[in-house]
C-alpha positions in Angstrom: 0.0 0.0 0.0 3.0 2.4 0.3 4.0 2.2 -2.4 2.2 4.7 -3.6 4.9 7.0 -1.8 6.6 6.8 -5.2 4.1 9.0 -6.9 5.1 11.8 -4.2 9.1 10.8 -4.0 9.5 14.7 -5.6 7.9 15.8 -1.9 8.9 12.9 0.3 12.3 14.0 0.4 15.1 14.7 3.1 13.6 16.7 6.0 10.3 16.6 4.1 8.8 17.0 8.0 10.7 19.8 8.8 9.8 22.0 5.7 5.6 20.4 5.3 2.7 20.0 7.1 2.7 22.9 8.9 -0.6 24.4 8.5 -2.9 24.2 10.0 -1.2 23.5 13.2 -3.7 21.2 14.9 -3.6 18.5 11.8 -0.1 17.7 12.9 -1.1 15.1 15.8 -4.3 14.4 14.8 -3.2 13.6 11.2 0.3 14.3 10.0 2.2 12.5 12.7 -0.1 9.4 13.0 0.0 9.3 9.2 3.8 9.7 9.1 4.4 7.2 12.0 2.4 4.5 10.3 4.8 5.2 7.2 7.9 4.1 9.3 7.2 0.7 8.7 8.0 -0.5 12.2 5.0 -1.9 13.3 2.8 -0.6 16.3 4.0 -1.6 19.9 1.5 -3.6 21.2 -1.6 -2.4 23.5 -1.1 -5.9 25.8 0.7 -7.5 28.5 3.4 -9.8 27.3 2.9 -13.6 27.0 6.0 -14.5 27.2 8.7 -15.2 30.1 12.0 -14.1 30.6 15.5 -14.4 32.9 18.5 -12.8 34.4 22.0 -14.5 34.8 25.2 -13.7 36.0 28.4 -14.9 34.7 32.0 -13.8 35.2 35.0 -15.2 33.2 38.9 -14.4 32.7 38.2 -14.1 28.7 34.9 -13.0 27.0 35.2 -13.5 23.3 32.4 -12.5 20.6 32.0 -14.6 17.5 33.1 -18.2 16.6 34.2 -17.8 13.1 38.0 -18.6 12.7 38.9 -15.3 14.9 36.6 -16.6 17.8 37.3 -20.4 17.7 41.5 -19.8 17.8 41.3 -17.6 20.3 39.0 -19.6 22.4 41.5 -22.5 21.7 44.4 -20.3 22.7 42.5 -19.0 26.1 41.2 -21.9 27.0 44.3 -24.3 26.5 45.9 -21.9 28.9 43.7 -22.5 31.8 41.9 -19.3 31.4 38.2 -19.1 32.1 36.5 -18.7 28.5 33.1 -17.9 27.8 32.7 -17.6 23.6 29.8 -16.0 22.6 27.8 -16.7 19.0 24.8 -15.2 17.8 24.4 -17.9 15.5 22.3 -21.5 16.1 25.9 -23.1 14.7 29.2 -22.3 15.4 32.1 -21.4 12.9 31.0 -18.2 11.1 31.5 -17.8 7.5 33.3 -20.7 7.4 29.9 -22.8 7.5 29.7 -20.6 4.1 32.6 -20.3 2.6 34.7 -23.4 3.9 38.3 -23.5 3.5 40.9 -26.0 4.5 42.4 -25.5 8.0 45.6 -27.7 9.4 44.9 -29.6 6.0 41.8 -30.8 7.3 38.5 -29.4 5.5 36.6 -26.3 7.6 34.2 -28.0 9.0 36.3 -31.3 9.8 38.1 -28.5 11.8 35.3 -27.0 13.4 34.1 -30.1 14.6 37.4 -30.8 16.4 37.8 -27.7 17.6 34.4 -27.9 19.2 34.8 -31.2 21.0 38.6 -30.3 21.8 36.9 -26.7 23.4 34.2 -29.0 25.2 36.5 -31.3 26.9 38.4 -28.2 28.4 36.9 -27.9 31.8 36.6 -23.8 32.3 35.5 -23.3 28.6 31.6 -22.2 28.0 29.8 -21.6 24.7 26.9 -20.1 24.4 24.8 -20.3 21.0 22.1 -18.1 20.0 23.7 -15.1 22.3 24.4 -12.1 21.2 26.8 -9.6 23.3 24.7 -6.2 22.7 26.7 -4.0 25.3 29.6 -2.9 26.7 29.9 -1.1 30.2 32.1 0.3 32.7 34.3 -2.1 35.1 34.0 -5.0 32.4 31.0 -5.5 32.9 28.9 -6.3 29.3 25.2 -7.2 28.5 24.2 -9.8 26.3 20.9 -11.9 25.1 20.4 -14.9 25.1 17.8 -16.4 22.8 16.2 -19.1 24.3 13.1 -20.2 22.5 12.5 -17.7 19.7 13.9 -20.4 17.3 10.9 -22.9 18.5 7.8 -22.9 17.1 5.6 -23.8 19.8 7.5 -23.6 22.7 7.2 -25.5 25.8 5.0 -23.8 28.5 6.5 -21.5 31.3 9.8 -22.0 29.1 11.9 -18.4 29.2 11.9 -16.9 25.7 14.9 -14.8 26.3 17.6 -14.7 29.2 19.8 -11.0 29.6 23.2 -12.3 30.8 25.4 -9.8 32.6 28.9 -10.9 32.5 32.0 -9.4 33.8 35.2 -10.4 32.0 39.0 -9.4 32.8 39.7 -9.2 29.1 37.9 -9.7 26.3 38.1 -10.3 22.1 35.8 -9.1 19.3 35.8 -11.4 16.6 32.8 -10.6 15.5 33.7 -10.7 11.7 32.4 -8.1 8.8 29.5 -7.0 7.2 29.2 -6.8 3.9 28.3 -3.6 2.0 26.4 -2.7 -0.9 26.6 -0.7 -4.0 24.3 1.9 -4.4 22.4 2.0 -7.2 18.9 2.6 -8.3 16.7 0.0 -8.5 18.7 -1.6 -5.5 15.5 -2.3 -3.4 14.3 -4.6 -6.4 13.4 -7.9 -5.1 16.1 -10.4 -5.9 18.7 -8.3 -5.4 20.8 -9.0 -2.5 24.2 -9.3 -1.0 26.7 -11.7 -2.2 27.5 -13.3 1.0 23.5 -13.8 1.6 23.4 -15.9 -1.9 26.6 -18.1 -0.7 24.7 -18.7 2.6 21.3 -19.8 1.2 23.1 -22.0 -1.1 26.0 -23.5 1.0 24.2 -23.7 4.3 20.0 -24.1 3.6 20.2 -25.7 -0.3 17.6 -22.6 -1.2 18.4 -20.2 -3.8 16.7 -16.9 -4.0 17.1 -17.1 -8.3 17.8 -19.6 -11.3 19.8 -17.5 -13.4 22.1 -14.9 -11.6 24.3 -11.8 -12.2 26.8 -10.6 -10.0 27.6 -7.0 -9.6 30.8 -7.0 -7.5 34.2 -4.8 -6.5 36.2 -7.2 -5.0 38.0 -10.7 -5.4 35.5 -12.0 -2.7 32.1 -12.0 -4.8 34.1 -14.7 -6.7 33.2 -16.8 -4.0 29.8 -16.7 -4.4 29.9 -17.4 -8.1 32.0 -20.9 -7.5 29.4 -21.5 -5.1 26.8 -20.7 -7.3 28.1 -23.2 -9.8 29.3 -25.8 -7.8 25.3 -25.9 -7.1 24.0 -25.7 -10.4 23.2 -22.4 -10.8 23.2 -20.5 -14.0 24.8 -17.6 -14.1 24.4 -14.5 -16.6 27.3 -12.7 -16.1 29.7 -11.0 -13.8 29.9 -7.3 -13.5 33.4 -6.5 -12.1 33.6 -3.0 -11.2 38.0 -3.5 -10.9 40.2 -2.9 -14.2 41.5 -6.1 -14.6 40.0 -9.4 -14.0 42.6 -12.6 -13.6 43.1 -15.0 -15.8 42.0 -17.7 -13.8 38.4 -16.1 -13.6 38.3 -15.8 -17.1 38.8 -19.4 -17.7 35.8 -19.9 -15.4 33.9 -17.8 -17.1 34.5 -19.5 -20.1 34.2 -22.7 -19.2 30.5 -22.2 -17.5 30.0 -19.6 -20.8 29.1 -16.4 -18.8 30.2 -12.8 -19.6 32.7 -11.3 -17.2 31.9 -7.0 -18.0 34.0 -4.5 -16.4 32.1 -1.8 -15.1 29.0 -0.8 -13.1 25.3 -1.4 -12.6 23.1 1.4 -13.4 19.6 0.4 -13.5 17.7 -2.7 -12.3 14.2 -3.2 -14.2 11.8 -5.2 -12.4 8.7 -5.6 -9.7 7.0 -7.3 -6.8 7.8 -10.2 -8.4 11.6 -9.9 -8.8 14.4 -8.7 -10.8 14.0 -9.0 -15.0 16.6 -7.1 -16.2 19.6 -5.3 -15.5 21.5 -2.5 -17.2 25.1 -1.8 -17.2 27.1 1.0 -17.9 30.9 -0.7 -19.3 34.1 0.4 -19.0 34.5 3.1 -22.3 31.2 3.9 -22.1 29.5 1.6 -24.1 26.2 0.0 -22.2 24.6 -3.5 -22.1 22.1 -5.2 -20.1 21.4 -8.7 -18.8 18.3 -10.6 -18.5 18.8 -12.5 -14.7 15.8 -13.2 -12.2 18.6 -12.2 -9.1 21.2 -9.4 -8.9 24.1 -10.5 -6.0 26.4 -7.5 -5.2 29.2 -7.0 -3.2 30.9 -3.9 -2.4 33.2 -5.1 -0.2 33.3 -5.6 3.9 33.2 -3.5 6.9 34.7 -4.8 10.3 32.1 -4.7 12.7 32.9 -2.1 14.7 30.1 -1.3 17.2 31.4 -2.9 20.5 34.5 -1.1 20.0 32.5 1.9 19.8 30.5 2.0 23.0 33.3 3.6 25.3 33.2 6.5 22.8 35.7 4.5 20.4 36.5 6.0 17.3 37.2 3.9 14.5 39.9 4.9 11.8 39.9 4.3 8.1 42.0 1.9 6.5 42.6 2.3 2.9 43.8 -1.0 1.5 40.1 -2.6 2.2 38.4 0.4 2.3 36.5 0.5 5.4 37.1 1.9 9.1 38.8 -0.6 11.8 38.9 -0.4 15.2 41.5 1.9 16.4 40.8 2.4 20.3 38.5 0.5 22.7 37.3 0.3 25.8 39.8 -0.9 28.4 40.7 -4.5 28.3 39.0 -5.2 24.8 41.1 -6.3 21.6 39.7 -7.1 17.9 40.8 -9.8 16.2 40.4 -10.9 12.6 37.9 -9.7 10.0 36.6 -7.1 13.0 40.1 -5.6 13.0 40.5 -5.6 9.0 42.1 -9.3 8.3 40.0 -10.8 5.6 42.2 -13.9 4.9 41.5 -16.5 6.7 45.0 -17.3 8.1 45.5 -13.7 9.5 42.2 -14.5 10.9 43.6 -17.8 12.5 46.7 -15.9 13.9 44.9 -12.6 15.4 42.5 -14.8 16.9 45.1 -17.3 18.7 47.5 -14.4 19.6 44.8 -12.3 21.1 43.2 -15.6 23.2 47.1 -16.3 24.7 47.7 -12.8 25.4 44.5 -12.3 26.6 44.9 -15.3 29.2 48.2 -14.7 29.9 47.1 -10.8 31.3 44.5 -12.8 33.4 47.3 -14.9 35.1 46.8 -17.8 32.9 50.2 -19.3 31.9 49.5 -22.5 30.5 50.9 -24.0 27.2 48.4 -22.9 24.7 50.0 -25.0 21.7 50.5 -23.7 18.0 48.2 -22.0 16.4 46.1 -23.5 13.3 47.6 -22.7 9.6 45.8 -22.1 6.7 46.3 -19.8 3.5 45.5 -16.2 3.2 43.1 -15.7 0.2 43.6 -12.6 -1.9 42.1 -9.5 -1.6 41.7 -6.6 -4.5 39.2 -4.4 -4.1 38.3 -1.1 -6.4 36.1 1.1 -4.2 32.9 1.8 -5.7 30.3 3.8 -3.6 27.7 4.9 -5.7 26.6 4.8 -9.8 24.7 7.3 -10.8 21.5 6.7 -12.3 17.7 7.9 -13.1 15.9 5.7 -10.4 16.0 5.7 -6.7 19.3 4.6 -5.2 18.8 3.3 -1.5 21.5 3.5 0.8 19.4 2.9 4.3 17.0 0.0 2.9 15.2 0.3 6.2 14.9 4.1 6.8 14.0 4.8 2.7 17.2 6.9 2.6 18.5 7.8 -1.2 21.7 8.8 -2.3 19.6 11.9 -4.0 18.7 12.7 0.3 22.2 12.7 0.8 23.0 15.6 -2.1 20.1 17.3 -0.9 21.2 17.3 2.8 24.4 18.5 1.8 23.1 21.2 -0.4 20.8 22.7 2.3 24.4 23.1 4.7 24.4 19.7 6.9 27.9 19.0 6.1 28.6 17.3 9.6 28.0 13.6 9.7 25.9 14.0 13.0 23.5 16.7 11.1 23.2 14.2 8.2 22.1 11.2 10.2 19.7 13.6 11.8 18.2 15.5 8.7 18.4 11.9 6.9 18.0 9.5 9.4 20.9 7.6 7.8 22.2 5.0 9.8 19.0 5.8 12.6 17.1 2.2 11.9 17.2 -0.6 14.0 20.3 -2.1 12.8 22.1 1.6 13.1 23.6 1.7 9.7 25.2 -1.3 10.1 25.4 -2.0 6.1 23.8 2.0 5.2 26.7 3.8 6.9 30.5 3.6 5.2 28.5 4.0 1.3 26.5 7.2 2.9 29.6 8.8 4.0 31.2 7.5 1.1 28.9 9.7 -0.8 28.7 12.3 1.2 32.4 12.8 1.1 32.5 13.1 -3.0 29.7 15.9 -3.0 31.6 17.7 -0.5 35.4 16.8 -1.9 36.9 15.7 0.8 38.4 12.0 2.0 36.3 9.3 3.9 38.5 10.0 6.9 38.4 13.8 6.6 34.6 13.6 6.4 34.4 11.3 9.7 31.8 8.8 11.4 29.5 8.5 13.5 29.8 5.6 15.8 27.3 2.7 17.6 25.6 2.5 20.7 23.9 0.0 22.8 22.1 -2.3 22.5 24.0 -3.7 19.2 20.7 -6.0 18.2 17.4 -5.1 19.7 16.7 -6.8 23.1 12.8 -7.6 24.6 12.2 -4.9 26.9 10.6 -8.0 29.1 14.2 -9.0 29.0 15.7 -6.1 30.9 12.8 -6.9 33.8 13.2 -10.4 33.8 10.8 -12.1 36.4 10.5 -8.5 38.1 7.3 -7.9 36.3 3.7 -8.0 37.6 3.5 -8.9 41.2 7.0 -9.6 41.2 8.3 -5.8 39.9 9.1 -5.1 43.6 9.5 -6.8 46.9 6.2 -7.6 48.5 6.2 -7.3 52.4 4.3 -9.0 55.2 3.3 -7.7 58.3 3.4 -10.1 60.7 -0.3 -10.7 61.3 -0.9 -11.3 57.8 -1.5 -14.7 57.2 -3.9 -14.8 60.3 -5.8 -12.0 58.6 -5.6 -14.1 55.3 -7.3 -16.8 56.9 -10.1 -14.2 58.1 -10.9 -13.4 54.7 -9.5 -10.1 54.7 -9.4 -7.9 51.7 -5.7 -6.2 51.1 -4.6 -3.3 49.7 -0.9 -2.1 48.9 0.6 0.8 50.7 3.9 1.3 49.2 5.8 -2.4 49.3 3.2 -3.5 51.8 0.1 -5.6 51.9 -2.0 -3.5 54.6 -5.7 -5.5 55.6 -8.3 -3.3 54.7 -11.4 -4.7 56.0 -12.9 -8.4 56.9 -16.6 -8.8 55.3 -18.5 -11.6 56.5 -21.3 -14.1 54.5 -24.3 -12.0 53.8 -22.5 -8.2 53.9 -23.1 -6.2 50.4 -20.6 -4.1 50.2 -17.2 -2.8 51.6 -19.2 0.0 53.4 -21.6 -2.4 55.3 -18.5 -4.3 56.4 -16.8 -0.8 57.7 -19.5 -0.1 59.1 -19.8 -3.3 61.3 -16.5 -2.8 62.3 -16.4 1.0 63.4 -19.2 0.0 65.2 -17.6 -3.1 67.2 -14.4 -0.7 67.5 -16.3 2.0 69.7 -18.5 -0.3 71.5 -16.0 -2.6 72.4 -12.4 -3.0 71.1 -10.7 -3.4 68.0 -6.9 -3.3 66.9 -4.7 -3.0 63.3 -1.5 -4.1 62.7 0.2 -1.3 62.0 3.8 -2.5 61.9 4.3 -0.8 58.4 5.1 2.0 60.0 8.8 3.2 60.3 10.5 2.3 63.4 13.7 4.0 64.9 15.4 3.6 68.0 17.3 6.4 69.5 19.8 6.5 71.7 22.8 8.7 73.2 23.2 11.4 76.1 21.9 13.9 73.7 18.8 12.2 72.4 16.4 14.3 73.4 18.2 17.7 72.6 18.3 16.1 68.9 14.9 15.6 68.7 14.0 18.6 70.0 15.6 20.2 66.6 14.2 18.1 64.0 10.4 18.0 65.8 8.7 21.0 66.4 7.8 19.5 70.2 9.8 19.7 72.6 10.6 15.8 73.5 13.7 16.5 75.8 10.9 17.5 78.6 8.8 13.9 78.1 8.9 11.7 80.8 10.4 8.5 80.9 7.6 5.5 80.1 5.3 8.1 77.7 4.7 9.3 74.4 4.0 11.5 72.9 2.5 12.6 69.1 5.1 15.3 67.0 5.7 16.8 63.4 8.7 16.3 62.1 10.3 19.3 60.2 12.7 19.9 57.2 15.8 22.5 57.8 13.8 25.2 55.6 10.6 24.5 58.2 8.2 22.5 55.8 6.3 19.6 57.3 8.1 16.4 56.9 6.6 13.9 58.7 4.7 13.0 61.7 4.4 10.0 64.2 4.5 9.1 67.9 8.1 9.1 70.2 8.0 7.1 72.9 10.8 7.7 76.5 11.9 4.5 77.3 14.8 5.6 79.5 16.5 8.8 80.0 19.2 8.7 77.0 16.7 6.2 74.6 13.9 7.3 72.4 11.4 5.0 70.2 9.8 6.8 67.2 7.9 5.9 64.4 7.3 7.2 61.4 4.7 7.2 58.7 4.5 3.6 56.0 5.6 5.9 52.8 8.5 7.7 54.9 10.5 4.9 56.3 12.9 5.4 54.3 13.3 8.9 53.5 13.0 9.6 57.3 16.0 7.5 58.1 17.9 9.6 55.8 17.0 13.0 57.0 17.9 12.4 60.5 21.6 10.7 59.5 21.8 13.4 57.3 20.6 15.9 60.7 22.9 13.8 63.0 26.3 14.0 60.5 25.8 17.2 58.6 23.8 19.9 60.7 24.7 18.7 64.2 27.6 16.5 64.3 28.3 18.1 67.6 25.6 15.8 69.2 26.3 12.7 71.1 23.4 11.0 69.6 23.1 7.1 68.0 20.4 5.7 65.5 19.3 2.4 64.4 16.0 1.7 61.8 14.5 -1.2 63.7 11.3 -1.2 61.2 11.8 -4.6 60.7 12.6 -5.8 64.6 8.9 -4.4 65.9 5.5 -5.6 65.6 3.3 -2.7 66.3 -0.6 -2.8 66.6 -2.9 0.0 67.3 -5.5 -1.0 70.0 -8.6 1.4 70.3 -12.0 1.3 71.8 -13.8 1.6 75.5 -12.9 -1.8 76.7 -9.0 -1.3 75.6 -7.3 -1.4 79.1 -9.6 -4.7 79.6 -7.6 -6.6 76.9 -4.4 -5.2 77.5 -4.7 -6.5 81.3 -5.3 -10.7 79.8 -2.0 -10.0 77.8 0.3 -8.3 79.9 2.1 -8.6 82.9 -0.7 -7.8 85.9 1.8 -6.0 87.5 1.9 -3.2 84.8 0.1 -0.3 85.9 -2.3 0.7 82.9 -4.1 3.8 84.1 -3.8 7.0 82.7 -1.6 8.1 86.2 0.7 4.9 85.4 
């Protein structure tokens, strides 16, 4: 249905908010807001409680590692083999990374012959823990880091009362990043096409699942990686139409491929992609010496290279720098303890991968105290890696760089244009990079292009940079089981599950469940039931547990002289076995709190304070007793929680206080 947005894309541009809609003022929450917010595509949050159950857990380690692609699996080797405590971390149902894609040969052994091994090898070390489906989301001060465990969201009907998602806090002495790369696209219009779609996503769905999005492929590509994909494409059976390789020269050995499976390898760029709904019909291509061409292909694979994944670097205010020779940023500082190793610090060849991700697991345990033999690292070859950037090709139709946020290269221009030359006024005025997945694939090709308009270099231009959560988390997550009658701590007074058995009705005051009133068979309504009760209460006797009430004992030579400040009575002058009723006072003279102080010997006072000021009252006199009259000999002690206290009232009072007290207490008013 909103589709029809392209009719208006001339109006719908950036900032469109900020410059229509304005008149008349009151359509803009009761129709331009809603209208634009149901636009955003996101969904509407939902109006009900939420089904589902969720968990907390600790955990504490010497080494936290993210990722268990080559990086993540060496270095947990290394770590663990070295006695170190080791808790990997995959977001994944499977471990290994993109080797589960892309395979390899590791130790002369096939990638997932190695896996395997490594796997049991890592299970049989005795302070080693991996944890599938989990996905590290924060980082925070004292090594302290946040991450989300997926627990049933993979089931389709999952077992009742089962937790849906556990939020792990985890405190780690060191810990590695191996979280890999993303890989970027090319922006060009018709990129939102269906059927079009990342290179590494086609080599997935057809090494991993045995699914192919298309029958007969093109590849639009920048770098010797999106080679991959088309071996894998043929080792499957795929057809392919041809490869558009953006570089200058193409090797030999592809060209023998090509000819052997009888594709086109073109040098140059994709400039247009014709097709619908129902996916991508033909594609248009703009060659090297300016000649054009197109390709009929039901599926469009690009690759325009790979960004390290930068963000947990990034959440200590981490600034990434920019690497040339792949073309993308790299972690350059961290927050304290942290490393990145392998494709997230700019190694794309799979034995750099191996040895950043051994060297940082020994050096990591090693700073824990771990000294242990940690063995030789795994060998394998280090692929090639040319890459010609390639950002943006111009063209007639709408060129997405933010797939999610509708962001278009033509936004970018226009933002630059109107004066938002900072990369934190573009992302504003754009939204670039402002979706849920925070630019993870929109940002590097939007400053890419921002950076041409404006002339300057990538670097010179800057970045913004991540912040937490890394992957949206359940908002049930962060309460765990404190939700519902469990979002705070209930307490009991101590007559409570006597009055339970009464059939009293309860209400909560504050953290307490107070009885409110005991109806009997037959009674209508709450007031009837009052009623009954005043009535009993001021013919006879009645009493209330009132043992919510604050409770704090006072004692010290100059007890009463301290009182005497913070209450407007003067309790120095009350006798010893009395109380009396006072209002308690702020140091600017407002009404604070009020209650009864009881003498129970000349240097020790018992008062109480109201349910809702416990707490607060506690607070105010230490603050009294340390700040404003530290001169004063004067000790206190909350004993809230040491009392019972029930209020006794009615005519025949001093009758039941004489059947439960000593008979030697004398109750009368003179006593």
């Amino acid at each position: 249905l909103m589709a029809v947005n392209q009719l208006f894309a001339p109006i719908f541009v950036a900032g469109f908010y900020y410059k229509t809609f304005m008149w008349p003022a009151k359509f803009w929450e009761a129709i331009y807001e809603p209208a634009i917010r149901r636009a955003a595509g996101l969904g509407r949050a939902a109006g009900v409680a939420d089904p589902d159950h969720y968990d907390k857990a600790w955990a504490h380690c010497d080494v936290l590692i993210a990722g268990s692609g080559p990086a993540g699996l060496a270095a947990a080797l290394a770590a663990g083999r070295s006695g170190a405590r080791v808790i990997l971390c995959e977001e994944d149902f499977a471990l290994g990374g993109r080797l589960l894609s892309d395979g390899g040969t590791i130790d002369g052994m096939p990638a997932a012959e190695w896996i395997s091994r490594t796997l049991a090898e890592l299970a049989s070390l005795p302070d080693v823990r991996i944890m599938n489906r989990t996905t590290l989301f924060g980082v925070y001060d004292g090594g302290t880091y946040g991450a989300i465990e997926r627990v049933n969201d993979h089931l389709p009907s999952p077992p009742e009362h089962q937790v849906r998602q556990r939020l792990w806090r985890i405190v780690a002495k060191r810990s590695i990043v191996a979280a890999g790369a993303i890989e970027r696209p090319i922006v060009f219009a018709g990129n939102d096409t269906p059927g079009v779609i990342m290179a590494s996503a086609m080599r997935t769905y057809v090494a991993r699942y045995a699914a192919t999005p298309a029958r007969r492929i093109a590849l639009f590509i920048n770098n010797e990686d999106g080679w991959r994909t088309v071996e894998t494409a043929l080792g499957a059976g795929l057809q392919i139409a041809a490869v558009i390789d953006a570089r200058p020269d193409v090797s030999a050995t592809h060209r023998a491929l090509a000819a052997k499976a009888a594709f086109a390898v073109l040098n140059g760029s994709v400039f247009d992609v014709e097709g619908g709904k129902d996916g991508v019909r033909k594609i248009s291509i703009s060659l090297t010496g300016g000649a054009r061409a197109e390709v009929e292909a039901d599926g469009l694979a690009v690759s325009g290279g790979w960004n390290p994944a930068v963000g947990l670097t990034s959440y200590h205010r981490g600034r990434p720098k920019w690497q040339d020779d792949i073309s993308a940023f790299v972690p350059d500082s961290a927050p304290a303890g942290m490393v990145a190793a392998g494709a997230a610090n700019g190694a794309f060849g799979l034995g750099a991968c191996l040895r950043q991700g051994f060297a940082a697991g020994a050096a990591a345990a090693h700073s824990a105290s771990h000294s242990g033999n940690a063995g030789a690292p795994p060998i394998a070859d280090d692929e090639a890696f040319s890459l010609t950037p390639l950002w943006h090709v111009a063209g007639k139709g709408k060129a997405f760089v933010d797939y999610q946020h509708d962001v278009t290269a033509a936004d970018i221009e226009l933002a630059q244009r109107e004066g938002f030359e900072s990369v934190e006024h573009l992302k504003r005025y754009t939204t670039l990079g402002m979706a849920t997945d925070q630019g993870k694939t929109s940002n590097v090709a939007g400053l890419a292009i921002m950076a041409a308009i404006s002339g300057k270099s990538i670097p010179e231009t800057g970045t913004t940079i991540y912040r937490p959560p890394y992957v949206p988390v359940a908002i049930g997550a962060f309460a765990g089981h404190h939700r519902d009658e469990n979002f705070h701590a209930t307490r009991l007074t101590p007559s409570h599950h006597w009055a339970a058995e009464q059939g009293a009705v309860f209400v909560d005051t504050g953290l307490w469940k107070r009885a409110q009133w005991y109806p009997r068979a037959g009674e209508k309504d709450w007031l009837e039931t009052v009623i009954r009760e005043v009535r009993a209460v001021r013919g006879g006797v009645g009493f209330c547990d009132v043992s919510t009430l604050g409770k704090i004992d006072v004692q010290g030579p100059d007890a009463g002289a301290f009182l005497d400040r913070v209450y407007i009575n003067t309790f120095s002058s009350l006798a010893v076995g009395k109380a009396r009723y006072g209002l308690m006072l702020r140091e600017d003279g407002m009404v604070y709190d009020d209650g009864t102080t009881s003498r129970l010997a000349e240097d020790h006072y018992f008062l109480t304070t109201t349910t809702a000021k416990a707490g607060p009252v506690m607070q105010h006199l230490e603050f009294c007793r340390q700040v404003l009259f530290p001169h004063l000999d004067v000790q206190l002690t909350s004993v809230s929680d040491q009392w019972a206290q029930f209020s006794i009232a009615g005519p025949k009072t001093r009758d039941l206080l004489r059947e439960i007290v000593d008979p030697a207490e004398d109750l009368s008013n003179e006593g």
